[in-house]
C-alpha positions in Angstrom: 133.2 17.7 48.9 134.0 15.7 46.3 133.6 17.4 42.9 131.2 16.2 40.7 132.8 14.2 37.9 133.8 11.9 40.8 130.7 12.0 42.5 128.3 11.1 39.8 130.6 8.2 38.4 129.5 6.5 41.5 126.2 6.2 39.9 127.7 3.2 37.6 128.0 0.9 40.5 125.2 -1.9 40.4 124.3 -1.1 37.2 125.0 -3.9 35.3 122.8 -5.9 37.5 119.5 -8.0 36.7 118.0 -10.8 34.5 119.2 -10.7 31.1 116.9 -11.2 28.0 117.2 -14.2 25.8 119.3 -14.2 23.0 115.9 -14.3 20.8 114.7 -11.2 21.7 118.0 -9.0 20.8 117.7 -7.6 17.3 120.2 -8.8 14.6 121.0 -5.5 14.0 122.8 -5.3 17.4 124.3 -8.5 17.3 126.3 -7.4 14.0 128.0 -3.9 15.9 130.8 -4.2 18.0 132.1 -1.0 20.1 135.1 -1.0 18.9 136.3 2.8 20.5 135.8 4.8 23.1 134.1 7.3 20.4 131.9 4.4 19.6 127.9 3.8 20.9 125.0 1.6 19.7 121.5 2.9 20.4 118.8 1.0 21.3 114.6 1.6 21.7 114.4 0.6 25.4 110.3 -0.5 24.5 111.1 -2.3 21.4 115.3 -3.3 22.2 115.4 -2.6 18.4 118.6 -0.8 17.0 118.2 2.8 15.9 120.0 4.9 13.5 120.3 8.4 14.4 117.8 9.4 12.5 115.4 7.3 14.1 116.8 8.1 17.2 115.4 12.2 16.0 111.8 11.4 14.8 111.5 9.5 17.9 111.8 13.0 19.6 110.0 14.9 17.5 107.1 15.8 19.9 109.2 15.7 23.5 109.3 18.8 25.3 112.2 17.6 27.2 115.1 15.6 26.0 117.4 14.4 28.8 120.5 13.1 27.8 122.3 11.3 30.4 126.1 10.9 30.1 129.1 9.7 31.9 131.0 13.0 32.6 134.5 12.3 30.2 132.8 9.6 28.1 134.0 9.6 24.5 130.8 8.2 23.5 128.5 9.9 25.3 129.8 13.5 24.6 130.2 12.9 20.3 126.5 11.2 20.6 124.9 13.9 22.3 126.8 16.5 20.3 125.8 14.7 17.1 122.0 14.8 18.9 122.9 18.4 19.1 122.8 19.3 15.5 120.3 16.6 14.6 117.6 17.9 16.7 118.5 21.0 16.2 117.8 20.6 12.4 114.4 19.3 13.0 113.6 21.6 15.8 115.5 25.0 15.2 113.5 26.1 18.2 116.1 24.7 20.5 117.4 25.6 24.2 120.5 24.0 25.6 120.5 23.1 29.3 123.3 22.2 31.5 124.5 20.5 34.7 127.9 21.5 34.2 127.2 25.5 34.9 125.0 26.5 37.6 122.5 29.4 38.1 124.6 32.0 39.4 126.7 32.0 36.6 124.2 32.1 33.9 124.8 36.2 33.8 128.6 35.1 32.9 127.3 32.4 30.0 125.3 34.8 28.5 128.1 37.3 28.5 130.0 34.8 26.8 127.3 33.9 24.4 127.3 37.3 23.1 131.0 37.7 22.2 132.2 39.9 25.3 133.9 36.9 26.9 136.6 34.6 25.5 136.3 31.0 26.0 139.1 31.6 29.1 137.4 34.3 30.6 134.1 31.7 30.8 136.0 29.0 32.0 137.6 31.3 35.0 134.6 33.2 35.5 132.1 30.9 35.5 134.0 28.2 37.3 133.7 25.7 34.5 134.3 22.1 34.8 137.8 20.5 34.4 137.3 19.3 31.0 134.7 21.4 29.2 136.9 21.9 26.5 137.2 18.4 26.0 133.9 17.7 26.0 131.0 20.2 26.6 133.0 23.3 24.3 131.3 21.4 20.8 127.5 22.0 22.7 128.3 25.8 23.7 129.9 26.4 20.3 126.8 25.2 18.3 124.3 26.9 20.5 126.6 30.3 20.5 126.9 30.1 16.7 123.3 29.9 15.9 122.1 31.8 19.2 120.6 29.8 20.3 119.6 29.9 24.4 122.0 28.1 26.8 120.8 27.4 30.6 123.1 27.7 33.4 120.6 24.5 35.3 122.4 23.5 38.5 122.5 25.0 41.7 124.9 27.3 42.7 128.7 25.2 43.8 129.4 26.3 47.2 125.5 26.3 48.5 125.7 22.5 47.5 128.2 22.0 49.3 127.6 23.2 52.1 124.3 21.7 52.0 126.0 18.2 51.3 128.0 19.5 55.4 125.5 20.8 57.2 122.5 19.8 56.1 119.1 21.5 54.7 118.4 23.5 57.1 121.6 25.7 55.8 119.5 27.7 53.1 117.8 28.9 56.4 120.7 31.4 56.8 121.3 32.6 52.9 121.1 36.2 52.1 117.9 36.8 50.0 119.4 37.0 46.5 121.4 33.4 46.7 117.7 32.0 48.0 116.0 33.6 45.0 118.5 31.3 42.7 116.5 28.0 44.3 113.5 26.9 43.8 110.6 27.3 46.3 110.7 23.1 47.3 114.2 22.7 46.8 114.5 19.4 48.7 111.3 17.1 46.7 112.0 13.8 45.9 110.6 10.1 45.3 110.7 7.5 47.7 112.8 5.4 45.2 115.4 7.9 44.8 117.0 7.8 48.6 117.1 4.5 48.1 119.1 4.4 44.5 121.5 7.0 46.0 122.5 4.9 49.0 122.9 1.9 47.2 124.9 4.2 44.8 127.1 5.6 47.7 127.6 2.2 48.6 126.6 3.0 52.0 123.5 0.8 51.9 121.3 1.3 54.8 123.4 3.8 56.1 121.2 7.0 57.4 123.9 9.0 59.0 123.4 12.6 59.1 126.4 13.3 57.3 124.7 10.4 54.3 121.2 12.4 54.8 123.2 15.6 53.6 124.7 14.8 51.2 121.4 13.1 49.9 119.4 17.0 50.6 122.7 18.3 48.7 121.9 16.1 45.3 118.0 16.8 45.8 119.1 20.5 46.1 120.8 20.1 42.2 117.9 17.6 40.6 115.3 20.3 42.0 116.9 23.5 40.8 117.7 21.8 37.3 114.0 21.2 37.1 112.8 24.8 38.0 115.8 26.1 35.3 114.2 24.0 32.7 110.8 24.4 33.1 111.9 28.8 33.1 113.1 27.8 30.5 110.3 26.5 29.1 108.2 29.5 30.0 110.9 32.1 28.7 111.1 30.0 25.0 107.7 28.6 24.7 107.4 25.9 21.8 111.2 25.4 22.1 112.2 21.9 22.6 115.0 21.8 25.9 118.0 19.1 25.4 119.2 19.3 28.5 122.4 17.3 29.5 123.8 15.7 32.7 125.2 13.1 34.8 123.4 10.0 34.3 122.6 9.3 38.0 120.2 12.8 37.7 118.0 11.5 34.8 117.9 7.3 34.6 114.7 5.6 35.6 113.0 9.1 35.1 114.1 10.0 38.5 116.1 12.7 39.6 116.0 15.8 38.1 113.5 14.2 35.7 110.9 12.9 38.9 111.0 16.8 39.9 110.2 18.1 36.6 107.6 16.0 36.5 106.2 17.0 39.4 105.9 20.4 39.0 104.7 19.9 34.9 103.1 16.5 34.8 102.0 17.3 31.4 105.1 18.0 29.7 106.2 15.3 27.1 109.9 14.1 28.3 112.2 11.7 27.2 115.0 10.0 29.1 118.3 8.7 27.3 120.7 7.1 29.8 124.0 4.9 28.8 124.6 1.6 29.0 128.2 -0.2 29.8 128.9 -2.6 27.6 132.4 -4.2 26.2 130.2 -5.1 23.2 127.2 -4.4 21.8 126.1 -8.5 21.5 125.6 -9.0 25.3 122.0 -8.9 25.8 120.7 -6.1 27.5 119.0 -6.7 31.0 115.3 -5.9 32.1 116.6 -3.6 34.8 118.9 -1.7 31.6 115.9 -1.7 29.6 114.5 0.7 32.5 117.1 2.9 32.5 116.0 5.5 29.7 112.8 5.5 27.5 116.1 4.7 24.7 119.3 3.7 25.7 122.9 4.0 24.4 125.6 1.2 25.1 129.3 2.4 25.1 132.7 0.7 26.4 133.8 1.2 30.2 136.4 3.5 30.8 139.5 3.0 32.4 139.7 2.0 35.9 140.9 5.3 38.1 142.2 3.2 40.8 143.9 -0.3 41.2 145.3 0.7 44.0 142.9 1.0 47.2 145.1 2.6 49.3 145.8 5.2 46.7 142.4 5.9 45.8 141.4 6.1 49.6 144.5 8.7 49.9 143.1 10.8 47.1 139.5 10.6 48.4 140.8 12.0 51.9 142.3 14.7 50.4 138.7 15.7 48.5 137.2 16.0 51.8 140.1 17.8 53.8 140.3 20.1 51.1 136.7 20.3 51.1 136.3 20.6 54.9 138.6 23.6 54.7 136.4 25.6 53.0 134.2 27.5 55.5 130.3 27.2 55.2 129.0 29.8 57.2 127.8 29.2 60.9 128.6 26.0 61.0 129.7 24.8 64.1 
């Protein structure tokens, strides 16, 4: 399987795609910031395509019950904006819960261990099988919530179960023992019929409805629906706290996602979306199909490319899966 941070950087492909707005309609303010680091963003009302300060960018969330800032995983930009959101809100809402893809339910026990000062910060990382560079990039969000105890939600579903979803298909929660079942939600696998269709595209596998493409699809339903049900327990646990919840931006943009299955099961919660934007600059004009992307969105510089070497980055894919396919998931046959 791959791991996540490569997985979800897929969700940049085609992005950049769509009729662009004249230059009349960008807003001077824009057309005067350049990106000039990786640390840098520019954000922009996705309604109005007006520039916003950060503290605009905070009373325009005053009254969302849900905040859901997308990111690319590693992003400079993304991870000092959101940690910047971080306080900001935080200061205007002290009734505040942190919520994240990057630790999953069954390790929530082993957060709030750490949370309370009877883990170290390696202990957490070991124990709760933190991501490769949560130090780098998600340790400022723990370390503000922890200081000020403030709540912090373990959202995504549990690692191996995803997995092996993503190999055998849905019908392997069939065979969990009852306490890993009681970790997902009841529908684990609802969706919206635009979102099959962003995630092939996304894949790059177009059309492609091989059984092996139709698990790994139930596998990132699985995550999107049990991120949903953690936030909206969340919700229920801390009521009148506002959630920022944080992940990949594939889970969140164009409201679908984790964001389509919240929705679903709490039409009447007040959410806001804030996905990322790719931009070399912050004078190209943004396009209509952008402008969808979040209710506001942030543009920031690409990153590097991985790969300019195919055959290399095919070699290091094949050895994802084989180390993947190694791992045993269950009865499979």
């Amino acid at each position: 399987m791959i791991h996540p941070l490569k997985f979800l950087s897929l969700a940049g492909l085609g992005m950049l795609t769509g009729c662009a707005m004249t230059a009349d309609n960008l807003p001077s303010e824009q057309s005067q910031v350049m990106l000039a680091t990786l640390y840098d963003s520019h954000v922009v009302d996705a309604a109005t395509t007006k520039a916003m300060s950060l503290t605009e960018l905070v009373n325009s969330l005053e009254n969302a019950d849900v905040v859901f800032f997308g990111e690319y995983h590693g992003h400079q930009g993304a991870h000092l904006l959101q940690s910047q959101l971080q306080v900001a809100l935080h200061r205007q809402q002290p009734r505040q819960v942190l919520s994240m893809e990057q630790f999953s339910v069954d390790h929530q026990a082993t957060l709030n261990r750490y949370l309370s000062g009877e883990l170290g910060e390696t202990e957490l990382i070991e124990d709760a099988d933190a991501w490769p560079n949560y130090r780098a990039s998600y340790r400022p969000l723990v370390e503000y919530a922890k200081s000020r105890a403030l709540p912090v939600v373990a959202a995504n579903a549990p690692a191996e179960i995803a997995r092996c979803v993503g190999r055998t298909g849905a019908s392997y929660l069939d065979n969990l023992d009852p306490v890993s079942r009681s970790l997902l939600p009841d529908q684990p696998f609802q969706e919206v019929s635009a979102y099959r269709a962003k995630f092939l595209q996304a894949m790059a596998h177009g059309a492609d409805h091989s059984d092996r493409m139709e698990n790994q699809y139930q596998a990132q339903l699985l995550r999107d629906n049990t991120m949903a049900v953690s936030i909206l327990d969340a919700l229920n646990r801390h009521p009148g706290h506002q959630v920022l919840h944080i992940n990949g931006t594939f889970h969140s943009e164009q409201s679908l996602g984790t964001v389509a299955a919240l929705r679903a099961r709490a039409p009447d919660l007040e959410v806001r979306v804030i996905s990322p934007v790719l931009r070399d600059d912050a004078t190209t004009p943004l396009s209509e199909r952008e402008l969808t992307l979040g209710d506001i969105v942030y543009l920031v510089l690409p990153l590097p490319a991985e790969y300019r070497d195919t055959g290399r980055q095919l070699e290091s894919l094949s050895k994802q899966f084989n180390n993947a396919r190694a791992q045993s998931c269950g009865s499979e046959s």
